[in-house]
Backbone as XML, in Angstrom:
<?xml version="1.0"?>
<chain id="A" units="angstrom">
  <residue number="1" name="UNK">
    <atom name="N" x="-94.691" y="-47.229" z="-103.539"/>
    <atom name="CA" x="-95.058" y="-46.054" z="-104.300"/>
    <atom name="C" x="-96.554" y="-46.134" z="-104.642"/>
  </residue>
  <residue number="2" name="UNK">
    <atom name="N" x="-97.108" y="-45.540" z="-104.231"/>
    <atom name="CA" x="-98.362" y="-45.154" z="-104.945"/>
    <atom name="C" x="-98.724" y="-44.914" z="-106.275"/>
  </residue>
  <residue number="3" name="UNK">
    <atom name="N" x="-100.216" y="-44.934" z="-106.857"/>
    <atom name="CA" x="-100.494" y="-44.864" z="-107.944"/>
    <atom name="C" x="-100.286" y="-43.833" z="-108.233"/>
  </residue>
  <residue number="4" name="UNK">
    <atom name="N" x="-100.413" y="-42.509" z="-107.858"/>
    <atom name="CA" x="-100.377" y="-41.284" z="-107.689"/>
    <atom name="C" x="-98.938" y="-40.826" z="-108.279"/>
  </residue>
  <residue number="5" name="UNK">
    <atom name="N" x="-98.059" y="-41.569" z="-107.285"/>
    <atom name="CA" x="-96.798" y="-41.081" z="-107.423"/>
    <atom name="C" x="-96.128" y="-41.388" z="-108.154"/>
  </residue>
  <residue number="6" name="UNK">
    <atom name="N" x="-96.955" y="-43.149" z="-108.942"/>
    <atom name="CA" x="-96.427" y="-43.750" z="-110.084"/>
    <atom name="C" x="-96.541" y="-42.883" z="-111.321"/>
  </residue>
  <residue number="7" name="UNK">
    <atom name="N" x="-97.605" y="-42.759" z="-111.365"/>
    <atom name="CA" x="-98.206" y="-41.436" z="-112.795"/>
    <atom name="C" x="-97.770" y="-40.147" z="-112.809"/>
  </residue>
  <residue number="8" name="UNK">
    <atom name="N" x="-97.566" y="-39.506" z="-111.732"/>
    <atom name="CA" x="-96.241" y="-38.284" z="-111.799"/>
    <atom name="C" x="-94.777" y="-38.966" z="-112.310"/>
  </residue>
  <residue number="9" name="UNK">
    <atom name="N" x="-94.670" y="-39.636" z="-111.956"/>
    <atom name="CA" x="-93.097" y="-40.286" z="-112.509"/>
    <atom name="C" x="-93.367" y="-40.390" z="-114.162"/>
  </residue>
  <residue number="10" name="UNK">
    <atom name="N" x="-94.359" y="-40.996" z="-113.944"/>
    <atom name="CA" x="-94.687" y="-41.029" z="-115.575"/>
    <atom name="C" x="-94.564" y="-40.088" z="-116.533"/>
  </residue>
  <residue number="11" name="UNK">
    <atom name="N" x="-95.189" y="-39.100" z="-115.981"/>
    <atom name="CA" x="-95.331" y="-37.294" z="-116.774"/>
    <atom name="C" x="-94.235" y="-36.953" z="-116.507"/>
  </residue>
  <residue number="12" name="UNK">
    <atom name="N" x="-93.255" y="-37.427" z="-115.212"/>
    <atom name="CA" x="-92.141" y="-36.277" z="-114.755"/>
    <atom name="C" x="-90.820" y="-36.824" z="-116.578"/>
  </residue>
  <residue number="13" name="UNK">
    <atom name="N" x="-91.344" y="-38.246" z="-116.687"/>
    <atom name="CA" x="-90.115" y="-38.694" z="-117.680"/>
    <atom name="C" x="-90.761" y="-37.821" z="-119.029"/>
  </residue>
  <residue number="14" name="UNK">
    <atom name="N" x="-92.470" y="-37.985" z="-119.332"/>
    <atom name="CA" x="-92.335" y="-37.372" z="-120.543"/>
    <atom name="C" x="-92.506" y="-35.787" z="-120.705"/>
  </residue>
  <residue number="15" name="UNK">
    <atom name="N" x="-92.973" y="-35.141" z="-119.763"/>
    <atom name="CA" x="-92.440" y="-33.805" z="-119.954"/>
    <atom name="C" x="-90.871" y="-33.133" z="-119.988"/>
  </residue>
  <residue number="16" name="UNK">
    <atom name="N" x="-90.417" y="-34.274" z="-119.821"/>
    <atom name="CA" x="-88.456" y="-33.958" z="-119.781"/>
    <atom name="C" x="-87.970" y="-35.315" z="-120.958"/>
  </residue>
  <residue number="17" name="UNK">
    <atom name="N" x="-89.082" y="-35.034" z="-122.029"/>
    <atom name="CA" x="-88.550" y="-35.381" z="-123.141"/>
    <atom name="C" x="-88.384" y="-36.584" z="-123.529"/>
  </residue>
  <residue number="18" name="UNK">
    <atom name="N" x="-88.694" y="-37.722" z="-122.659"/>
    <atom name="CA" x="-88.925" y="-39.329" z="-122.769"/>
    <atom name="C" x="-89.825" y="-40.097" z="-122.872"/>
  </residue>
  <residue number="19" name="UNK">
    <atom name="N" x="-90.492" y="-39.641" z="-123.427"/>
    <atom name="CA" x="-92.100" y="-39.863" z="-123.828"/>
    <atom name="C" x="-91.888" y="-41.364" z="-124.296"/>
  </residue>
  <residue number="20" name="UNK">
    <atom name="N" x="-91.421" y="-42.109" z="-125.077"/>
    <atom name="CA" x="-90.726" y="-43.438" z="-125.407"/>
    <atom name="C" x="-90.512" y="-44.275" z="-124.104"/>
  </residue>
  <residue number="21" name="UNK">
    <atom name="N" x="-89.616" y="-43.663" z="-123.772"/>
    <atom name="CA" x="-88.738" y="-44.923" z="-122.273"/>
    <atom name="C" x="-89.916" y="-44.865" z="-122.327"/>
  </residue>
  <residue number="22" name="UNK">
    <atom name="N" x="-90.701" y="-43.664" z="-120.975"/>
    <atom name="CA" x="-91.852" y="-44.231" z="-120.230"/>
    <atom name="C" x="-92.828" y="-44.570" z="-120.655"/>
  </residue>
  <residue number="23" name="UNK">
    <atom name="N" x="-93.203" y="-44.540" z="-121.834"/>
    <atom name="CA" x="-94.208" y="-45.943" z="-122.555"/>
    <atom name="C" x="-93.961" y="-46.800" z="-121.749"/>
  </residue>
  <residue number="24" name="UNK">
    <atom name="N" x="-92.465" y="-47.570" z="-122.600"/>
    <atom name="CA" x="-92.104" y="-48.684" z="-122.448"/>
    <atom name="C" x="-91.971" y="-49.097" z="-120.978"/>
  </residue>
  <residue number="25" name="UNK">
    <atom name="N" x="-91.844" y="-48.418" z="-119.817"/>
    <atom name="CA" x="-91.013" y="-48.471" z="-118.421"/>
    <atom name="C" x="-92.972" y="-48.783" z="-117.968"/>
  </residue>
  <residue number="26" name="UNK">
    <atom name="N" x="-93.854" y="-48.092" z="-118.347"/>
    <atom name="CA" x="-95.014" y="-47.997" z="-117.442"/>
    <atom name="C" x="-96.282" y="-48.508" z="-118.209"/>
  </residue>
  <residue number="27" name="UNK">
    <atom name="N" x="-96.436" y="-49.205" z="-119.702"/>
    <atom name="CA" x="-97.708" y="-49.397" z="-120.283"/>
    <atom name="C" x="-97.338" y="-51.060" z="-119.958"/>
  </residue>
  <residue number="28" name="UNK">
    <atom name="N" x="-98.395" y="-51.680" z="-119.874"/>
    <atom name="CA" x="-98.398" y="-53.109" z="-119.944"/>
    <atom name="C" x="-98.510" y="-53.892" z="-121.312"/>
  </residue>
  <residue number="29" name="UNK">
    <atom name="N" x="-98.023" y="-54.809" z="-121.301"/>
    <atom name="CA" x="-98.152" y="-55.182" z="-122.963"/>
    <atom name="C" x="-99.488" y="-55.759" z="-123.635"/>
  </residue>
  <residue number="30" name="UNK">
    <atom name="N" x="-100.609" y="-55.713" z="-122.357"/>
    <atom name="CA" x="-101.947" y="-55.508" z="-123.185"/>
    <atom name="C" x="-102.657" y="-54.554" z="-122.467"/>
  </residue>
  <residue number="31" name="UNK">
    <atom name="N" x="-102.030" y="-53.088" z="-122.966"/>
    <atom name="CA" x="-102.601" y="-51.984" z="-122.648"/>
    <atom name="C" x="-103.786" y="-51.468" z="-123.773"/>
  </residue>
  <residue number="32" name="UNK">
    <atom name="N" x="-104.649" y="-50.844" z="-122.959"/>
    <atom name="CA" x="-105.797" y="-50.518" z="-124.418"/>
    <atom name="C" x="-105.970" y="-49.375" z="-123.725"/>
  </residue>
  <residue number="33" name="UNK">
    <atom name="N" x="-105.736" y="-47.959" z="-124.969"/>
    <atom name="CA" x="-105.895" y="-46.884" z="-125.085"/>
    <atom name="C" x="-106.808" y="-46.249" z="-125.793"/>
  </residue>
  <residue number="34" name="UNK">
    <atom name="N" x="-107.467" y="-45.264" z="-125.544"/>
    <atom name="CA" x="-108.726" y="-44.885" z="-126.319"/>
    <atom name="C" x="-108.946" y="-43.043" z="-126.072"/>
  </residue>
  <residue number="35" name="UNK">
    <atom name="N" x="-109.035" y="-42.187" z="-127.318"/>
    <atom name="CA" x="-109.105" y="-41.272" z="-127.186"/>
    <atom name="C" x="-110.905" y="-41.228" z="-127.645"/>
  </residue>
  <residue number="36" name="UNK">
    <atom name="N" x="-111.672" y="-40.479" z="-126.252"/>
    <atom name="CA" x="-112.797" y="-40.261" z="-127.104"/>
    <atom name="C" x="-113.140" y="-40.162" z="-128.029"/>
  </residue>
  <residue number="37" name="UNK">
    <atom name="N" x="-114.283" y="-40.961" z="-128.732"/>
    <atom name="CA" x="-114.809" y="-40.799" z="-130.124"/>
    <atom name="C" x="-114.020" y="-41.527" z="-130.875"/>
  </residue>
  <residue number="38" name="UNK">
    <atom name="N" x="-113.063" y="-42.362" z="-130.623"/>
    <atom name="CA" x="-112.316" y="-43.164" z="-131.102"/>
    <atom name="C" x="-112.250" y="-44.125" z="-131.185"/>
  </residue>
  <residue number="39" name="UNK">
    <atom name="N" x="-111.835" y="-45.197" z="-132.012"/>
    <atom name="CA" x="-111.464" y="-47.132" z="-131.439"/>
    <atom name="C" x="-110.830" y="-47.225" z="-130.464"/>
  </residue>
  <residue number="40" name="UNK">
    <atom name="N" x="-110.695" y="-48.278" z="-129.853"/>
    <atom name="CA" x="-109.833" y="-48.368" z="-129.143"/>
    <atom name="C" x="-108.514" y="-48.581" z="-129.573"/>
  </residue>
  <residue number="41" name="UNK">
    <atom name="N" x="-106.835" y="-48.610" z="-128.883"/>
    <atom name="CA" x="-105.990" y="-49.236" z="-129.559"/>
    <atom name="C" x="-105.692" y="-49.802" z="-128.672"/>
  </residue>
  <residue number="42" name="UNK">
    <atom name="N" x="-105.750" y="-51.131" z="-129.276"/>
    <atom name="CA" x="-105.066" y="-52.257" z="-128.079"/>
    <atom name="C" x="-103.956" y="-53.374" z="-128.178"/>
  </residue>
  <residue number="43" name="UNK">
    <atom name="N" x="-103.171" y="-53.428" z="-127.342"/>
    <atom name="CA" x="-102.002" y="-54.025" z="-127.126"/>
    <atom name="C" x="-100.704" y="-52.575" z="-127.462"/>
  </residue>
  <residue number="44" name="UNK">
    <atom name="N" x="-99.737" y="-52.848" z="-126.717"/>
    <atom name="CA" x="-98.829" y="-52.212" z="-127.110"/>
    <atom name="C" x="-97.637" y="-51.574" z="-128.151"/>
  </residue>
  <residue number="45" name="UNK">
    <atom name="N" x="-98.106" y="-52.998" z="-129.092"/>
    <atom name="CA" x="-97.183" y="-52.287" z="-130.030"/>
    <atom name="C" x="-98.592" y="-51.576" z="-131.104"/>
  </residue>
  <residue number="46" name="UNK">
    <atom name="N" x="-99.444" y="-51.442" z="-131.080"/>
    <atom name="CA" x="-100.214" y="-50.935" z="-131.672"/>
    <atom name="C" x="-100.558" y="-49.013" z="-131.268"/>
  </residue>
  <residue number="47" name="UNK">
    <atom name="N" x="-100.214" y="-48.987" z="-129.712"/>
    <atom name="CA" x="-100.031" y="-47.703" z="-129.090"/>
    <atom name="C" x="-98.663" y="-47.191" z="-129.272"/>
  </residue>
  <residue number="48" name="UNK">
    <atom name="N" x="-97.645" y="-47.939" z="-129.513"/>
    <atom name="CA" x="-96.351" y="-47.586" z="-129.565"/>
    <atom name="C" x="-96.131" y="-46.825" z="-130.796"/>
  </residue>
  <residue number="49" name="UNK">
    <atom name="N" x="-96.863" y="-47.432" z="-131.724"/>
    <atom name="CA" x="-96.873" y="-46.804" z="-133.211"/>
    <atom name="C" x="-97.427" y="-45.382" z="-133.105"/>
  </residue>
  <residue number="50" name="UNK">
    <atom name="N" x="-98.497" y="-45.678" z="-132.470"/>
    <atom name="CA" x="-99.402" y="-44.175" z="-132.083"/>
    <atom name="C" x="-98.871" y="-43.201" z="-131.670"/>
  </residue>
  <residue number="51" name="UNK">
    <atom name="N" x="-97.803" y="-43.361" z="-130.454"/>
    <atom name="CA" x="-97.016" y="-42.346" z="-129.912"/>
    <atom name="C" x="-95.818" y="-42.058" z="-130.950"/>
  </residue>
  <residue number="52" name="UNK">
    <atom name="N" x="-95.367" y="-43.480" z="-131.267"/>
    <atom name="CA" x="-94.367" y="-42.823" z="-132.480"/>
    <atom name="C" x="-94.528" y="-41.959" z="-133.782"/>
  </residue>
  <residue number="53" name="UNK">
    <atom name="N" x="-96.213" y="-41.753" z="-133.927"/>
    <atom name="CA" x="-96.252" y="-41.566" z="-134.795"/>
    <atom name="C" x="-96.619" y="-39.502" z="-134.334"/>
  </residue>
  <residue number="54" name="UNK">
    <atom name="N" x="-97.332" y="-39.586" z="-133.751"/>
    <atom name="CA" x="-97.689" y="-38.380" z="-132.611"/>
    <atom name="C" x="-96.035" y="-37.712" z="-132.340"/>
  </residue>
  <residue number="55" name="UNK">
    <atom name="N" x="-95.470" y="-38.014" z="-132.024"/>
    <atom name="CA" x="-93.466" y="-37.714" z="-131.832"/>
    <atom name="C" x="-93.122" y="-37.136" z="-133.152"/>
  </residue>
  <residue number="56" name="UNK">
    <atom name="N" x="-93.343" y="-37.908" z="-134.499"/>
    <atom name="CA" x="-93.095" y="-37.197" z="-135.925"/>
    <atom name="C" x="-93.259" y="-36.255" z="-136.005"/>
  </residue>
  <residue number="57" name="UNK">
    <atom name="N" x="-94.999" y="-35.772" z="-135.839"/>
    <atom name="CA" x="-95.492" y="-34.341" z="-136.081"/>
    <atom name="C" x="-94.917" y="-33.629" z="-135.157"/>
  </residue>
  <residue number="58" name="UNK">
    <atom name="N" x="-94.166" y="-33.671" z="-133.992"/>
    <atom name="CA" x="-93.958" y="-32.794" z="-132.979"/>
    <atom name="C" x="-92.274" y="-32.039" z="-133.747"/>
  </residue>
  <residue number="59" name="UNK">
    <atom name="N" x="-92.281" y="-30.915" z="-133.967"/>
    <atom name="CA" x="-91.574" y="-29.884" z="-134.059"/>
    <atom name="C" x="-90.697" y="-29.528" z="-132.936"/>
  </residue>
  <residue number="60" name="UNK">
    <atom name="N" x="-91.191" y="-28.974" z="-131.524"/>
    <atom name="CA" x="-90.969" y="-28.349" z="-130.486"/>
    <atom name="C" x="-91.936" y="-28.559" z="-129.617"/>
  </residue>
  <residue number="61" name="UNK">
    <atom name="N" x="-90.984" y="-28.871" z="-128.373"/>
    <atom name="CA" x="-92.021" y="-28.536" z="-127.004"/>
    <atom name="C" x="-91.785" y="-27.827" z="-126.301"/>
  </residue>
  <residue number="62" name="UNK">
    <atom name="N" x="-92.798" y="-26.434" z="-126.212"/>
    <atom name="CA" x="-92.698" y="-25.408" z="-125.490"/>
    <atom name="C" x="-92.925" y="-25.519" z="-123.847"/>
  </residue>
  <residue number="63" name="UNK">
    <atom name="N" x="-93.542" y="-26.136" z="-123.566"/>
    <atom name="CA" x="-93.731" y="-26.261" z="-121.980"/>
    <atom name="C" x="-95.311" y="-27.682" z="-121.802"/>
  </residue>
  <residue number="64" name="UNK">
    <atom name="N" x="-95.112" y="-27.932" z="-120.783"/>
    <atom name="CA" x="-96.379" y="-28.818" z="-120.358"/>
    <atom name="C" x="-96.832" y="-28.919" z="-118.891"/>
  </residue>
  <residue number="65" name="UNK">
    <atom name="N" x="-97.510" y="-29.558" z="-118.053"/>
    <atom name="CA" x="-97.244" y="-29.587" z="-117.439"/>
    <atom name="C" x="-99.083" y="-30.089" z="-117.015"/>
  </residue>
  <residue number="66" name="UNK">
    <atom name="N" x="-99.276" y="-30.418" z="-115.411"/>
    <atom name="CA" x="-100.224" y="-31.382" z="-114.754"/>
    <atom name="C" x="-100.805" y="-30.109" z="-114.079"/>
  </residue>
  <residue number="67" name="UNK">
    <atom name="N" x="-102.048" y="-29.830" z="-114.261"/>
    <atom name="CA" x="-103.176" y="-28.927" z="-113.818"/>
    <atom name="C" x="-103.888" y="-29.574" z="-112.493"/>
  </residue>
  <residue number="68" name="UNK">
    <atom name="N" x="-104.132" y="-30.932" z="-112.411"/>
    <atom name="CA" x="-104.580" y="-31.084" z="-111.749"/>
    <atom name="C" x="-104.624" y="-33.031" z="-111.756"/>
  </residue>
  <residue number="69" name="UNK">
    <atom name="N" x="-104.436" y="-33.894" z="-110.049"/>
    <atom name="CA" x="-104.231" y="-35.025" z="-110.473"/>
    <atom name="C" x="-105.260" y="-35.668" z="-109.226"/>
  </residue>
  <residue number="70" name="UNK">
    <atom name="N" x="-105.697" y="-36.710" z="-109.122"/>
    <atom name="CA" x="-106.501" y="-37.326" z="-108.277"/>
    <atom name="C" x="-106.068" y="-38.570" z="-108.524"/>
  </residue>
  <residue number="71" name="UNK">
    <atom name="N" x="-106.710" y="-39.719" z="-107.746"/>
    <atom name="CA" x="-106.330" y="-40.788" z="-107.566"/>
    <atom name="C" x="-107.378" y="-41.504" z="-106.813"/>
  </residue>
  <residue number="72" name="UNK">
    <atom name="N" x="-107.663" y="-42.640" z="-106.725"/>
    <atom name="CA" x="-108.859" y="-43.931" z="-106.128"/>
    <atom name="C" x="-107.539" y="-45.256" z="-106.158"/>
  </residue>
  <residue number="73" name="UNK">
    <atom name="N" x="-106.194" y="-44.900" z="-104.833"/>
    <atom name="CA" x="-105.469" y="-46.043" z="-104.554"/>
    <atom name="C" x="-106.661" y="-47.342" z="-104.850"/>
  </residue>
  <residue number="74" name="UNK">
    <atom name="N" x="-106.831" y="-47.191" z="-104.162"/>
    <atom name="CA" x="-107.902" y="-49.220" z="-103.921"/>
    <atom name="C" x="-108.285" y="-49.786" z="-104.968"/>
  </residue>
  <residue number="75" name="UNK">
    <atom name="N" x="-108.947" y="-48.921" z="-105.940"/>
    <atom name="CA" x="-109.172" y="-49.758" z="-107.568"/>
    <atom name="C" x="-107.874" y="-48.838" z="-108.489"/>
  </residue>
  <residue number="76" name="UNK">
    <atom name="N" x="-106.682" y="-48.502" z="-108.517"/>
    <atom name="CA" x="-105.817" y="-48.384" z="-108.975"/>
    <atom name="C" x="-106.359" y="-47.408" z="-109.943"/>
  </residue>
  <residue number="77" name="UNK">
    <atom name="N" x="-106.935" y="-46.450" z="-109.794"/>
    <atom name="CA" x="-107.432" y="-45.343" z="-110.834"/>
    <atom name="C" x="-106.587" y="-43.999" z="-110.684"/>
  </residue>
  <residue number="78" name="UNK">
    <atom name="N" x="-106.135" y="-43.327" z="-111.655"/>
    <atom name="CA" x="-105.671" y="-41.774" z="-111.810"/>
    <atom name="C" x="-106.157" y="-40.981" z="-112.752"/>
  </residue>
  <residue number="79" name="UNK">
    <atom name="N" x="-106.396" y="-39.786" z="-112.339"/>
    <atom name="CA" x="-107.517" y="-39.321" z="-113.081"/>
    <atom name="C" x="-106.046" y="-37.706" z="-113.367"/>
  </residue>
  <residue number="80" name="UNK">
    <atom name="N" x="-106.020" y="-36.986" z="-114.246"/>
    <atom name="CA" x="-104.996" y="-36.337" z="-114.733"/>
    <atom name="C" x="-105.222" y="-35.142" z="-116.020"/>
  </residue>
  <residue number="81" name="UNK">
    <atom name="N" x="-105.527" y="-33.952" z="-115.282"/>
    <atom name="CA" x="-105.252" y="-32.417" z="-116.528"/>
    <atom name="C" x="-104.288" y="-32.446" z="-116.459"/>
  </residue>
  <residue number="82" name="UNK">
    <atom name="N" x="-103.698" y="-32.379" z="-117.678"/>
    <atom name="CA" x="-102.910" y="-31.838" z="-117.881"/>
    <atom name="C" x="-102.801" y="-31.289" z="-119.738"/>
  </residue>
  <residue number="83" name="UNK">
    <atom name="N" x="-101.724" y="-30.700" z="-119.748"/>
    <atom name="CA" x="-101.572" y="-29.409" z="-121.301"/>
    <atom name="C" x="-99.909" y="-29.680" z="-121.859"/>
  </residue>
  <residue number="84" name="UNK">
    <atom name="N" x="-100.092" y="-29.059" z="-123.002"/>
    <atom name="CA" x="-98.666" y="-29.452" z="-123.595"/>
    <atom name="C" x="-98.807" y="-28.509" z="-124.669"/>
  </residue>
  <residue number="85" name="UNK">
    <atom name="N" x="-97.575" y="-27.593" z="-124.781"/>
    <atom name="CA" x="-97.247" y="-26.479" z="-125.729"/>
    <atom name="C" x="-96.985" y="-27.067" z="-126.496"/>
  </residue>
  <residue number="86" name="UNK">
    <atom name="N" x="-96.758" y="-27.051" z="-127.818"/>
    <atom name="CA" x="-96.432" y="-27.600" z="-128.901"/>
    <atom name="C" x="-96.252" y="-27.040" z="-130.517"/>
  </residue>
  <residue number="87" name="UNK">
    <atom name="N" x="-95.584" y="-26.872" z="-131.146"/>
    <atom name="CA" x="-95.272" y="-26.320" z="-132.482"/>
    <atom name="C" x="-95.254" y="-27.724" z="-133.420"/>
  </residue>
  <residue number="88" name="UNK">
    <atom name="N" x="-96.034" y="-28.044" z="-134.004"/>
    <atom name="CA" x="-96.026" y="-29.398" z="-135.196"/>
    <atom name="C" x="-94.917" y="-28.836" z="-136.367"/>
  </residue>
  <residue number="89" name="UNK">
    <atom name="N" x="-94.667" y="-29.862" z="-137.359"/>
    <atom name="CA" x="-93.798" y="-30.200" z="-138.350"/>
    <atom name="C" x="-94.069" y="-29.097" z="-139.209"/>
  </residue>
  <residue number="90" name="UNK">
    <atom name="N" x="-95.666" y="-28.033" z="-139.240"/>
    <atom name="CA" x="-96.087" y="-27.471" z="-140.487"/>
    <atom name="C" x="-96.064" y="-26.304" z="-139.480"/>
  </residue>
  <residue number="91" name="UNK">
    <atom name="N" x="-95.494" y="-25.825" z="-138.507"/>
    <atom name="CA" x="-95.272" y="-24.619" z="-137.882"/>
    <atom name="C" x="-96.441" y="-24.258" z="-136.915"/>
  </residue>
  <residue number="92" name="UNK">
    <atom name="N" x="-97.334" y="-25.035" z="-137.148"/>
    <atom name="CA" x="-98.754" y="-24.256" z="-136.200"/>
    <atom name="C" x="-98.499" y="-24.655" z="-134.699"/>
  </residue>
  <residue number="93" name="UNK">
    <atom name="N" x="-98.364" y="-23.806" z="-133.778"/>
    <atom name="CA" x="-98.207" y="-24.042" z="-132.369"/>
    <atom name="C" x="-99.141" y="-24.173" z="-131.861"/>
  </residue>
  <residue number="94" name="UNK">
    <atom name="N" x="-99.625" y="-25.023" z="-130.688"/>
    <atom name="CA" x="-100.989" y="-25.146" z="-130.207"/>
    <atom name="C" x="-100.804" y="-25.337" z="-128.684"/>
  </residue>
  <residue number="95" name="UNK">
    <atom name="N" x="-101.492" y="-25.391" z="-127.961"/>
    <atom name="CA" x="-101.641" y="-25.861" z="-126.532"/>
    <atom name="C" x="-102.523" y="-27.013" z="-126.416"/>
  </residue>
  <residue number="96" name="UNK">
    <atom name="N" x="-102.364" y="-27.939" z="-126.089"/>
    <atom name="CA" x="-103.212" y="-29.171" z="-126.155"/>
    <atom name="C" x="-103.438" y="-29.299" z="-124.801"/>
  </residue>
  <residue number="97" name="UNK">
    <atom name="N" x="-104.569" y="-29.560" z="-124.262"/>
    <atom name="CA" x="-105.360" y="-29.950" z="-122.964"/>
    <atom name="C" x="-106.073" y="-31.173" z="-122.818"/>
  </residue>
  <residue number="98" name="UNK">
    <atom name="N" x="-105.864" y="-32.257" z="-121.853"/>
    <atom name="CA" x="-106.891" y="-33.201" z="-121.961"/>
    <atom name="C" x="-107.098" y="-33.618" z="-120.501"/>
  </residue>
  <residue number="99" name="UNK">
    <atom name="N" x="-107.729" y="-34.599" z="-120.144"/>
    <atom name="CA" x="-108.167" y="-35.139" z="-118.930"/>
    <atom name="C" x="-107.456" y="-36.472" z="-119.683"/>
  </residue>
  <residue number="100" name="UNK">
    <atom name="N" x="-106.869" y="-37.463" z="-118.613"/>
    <atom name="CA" x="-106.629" y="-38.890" z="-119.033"/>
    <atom name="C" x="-107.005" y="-39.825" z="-117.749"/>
  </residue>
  <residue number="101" name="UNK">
    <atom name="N" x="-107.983" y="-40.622" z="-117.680"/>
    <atom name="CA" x="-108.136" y="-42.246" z="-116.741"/>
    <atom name="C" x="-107.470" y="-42.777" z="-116.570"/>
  </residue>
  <residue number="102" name="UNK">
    <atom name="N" x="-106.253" y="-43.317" z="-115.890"/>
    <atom name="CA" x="-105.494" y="-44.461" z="-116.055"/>
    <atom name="C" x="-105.579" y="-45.388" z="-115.498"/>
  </residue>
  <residue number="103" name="UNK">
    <atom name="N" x="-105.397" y="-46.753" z="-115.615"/>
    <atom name="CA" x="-106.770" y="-47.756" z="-115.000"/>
    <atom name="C" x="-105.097" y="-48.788" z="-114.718"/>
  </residue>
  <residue number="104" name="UNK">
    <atom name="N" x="-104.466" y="-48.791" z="-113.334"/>
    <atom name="CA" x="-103.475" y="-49.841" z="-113.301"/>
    <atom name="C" x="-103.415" y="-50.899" z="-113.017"/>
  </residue>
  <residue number="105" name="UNK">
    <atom name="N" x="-102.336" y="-52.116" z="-113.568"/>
    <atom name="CA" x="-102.122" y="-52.740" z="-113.029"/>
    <atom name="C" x="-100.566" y="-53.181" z="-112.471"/>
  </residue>
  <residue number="106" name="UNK">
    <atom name="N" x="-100.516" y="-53.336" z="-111.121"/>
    <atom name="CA" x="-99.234" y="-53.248" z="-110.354"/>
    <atom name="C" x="-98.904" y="-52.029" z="-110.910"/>
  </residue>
  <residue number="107" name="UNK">
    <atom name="N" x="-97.603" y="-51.980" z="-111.842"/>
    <atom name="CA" x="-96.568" y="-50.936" z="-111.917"/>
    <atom name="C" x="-96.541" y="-50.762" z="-113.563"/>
  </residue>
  <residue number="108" name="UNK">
    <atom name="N" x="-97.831" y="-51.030" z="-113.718"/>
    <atom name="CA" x="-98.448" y="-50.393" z="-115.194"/>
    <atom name="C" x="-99.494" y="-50.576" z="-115.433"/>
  </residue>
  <residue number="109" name="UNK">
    <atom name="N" x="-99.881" y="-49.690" z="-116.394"/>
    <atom name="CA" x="-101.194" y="-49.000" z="-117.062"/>
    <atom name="C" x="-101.639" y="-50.697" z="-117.921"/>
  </residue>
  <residue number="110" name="UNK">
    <atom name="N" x="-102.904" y="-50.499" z="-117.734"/>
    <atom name="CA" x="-103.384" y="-51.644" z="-118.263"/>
    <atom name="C" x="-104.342" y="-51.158" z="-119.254"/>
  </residue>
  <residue number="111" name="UNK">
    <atom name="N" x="-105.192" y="-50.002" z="-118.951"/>
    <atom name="CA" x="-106.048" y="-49.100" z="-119.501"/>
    <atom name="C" x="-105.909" y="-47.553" z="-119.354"/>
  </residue>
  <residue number="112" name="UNK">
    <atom name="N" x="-106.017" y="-46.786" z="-120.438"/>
    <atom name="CA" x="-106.164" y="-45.121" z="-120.475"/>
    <atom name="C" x="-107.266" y="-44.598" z="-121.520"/>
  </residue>
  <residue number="113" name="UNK">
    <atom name="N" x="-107.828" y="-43.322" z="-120.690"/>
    <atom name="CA" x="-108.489" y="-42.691" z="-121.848"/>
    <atom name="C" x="-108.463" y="-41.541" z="-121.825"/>
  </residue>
  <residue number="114" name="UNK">
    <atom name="N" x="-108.353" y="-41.013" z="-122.667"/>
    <atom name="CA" x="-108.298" y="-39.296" z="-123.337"/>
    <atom name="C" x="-109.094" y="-38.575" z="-123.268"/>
  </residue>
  <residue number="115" name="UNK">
    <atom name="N" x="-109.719" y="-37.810" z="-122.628"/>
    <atom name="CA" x="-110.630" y="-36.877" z="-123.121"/>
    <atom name="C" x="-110.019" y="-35.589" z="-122.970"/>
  </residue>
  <residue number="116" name="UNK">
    <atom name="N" x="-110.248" y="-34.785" z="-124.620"/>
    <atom name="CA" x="-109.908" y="-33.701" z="-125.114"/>
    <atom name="C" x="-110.698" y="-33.584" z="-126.453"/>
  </residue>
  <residue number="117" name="UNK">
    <atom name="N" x="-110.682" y="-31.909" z="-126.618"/>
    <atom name="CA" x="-111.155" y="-31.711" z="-127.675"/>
    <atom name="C" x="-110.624" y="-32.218" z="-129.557"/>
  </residue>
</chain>
């Protein structure tokens, strides 16, 4: 499987609501994540919190989905638009857009980064 096809698997679990498993199924346990303008967060249970905590505020998911995906097989890079409908805990619905890096190793993410507004 390709890197490519690894990171669609990835999105295919959390746009169908498994945002959790595929953490756990695809981040490495010294993964370091970083949303622009941000610290980094590193190691996994430190991102795990992050997503768990990101999952709280989520209300509803209206739709999501991958705009656009690239890939550099040979140094294990995926490069990834994608958007996500969303209604939070306090009712405000939004569309969220970002670009994400994903930097692998074997059959997980070793490094990611965010860029969005």
């Amino acid at each position: 499987m390709t890197y490519k096809q690894k990171s669609q698997a990835l999105h295919d679990m959390i746009f169908s609501g498994q945002l959790m498993e595929a953490f756990e199924k695809y981040y490495h346990a010294d993964v370091v994540m970083q949303e622009i303008g941000e610290e980094p967060r590193v190691g996994k249970d430190a991102n795990r919190a992050y997503e768990q905590k990101f999952l709280s505020m989520v209300k509803a998911v209206h739709g999501a989905g991958i705009t656009a995906m690239a890939s550099d097989e040979e140094t294990g890079v995926v490069m990834i638009e994608n958007w996500m409908d969303v209604t939070f805990q306090d009712d405000s619905r939004v569309k969220l857009s970002q670009v994400s890096v994903q930097k692998w190793d074997g059959d997980q993410i070793i490094a990611e980064t965010f860029y969005h507004k």
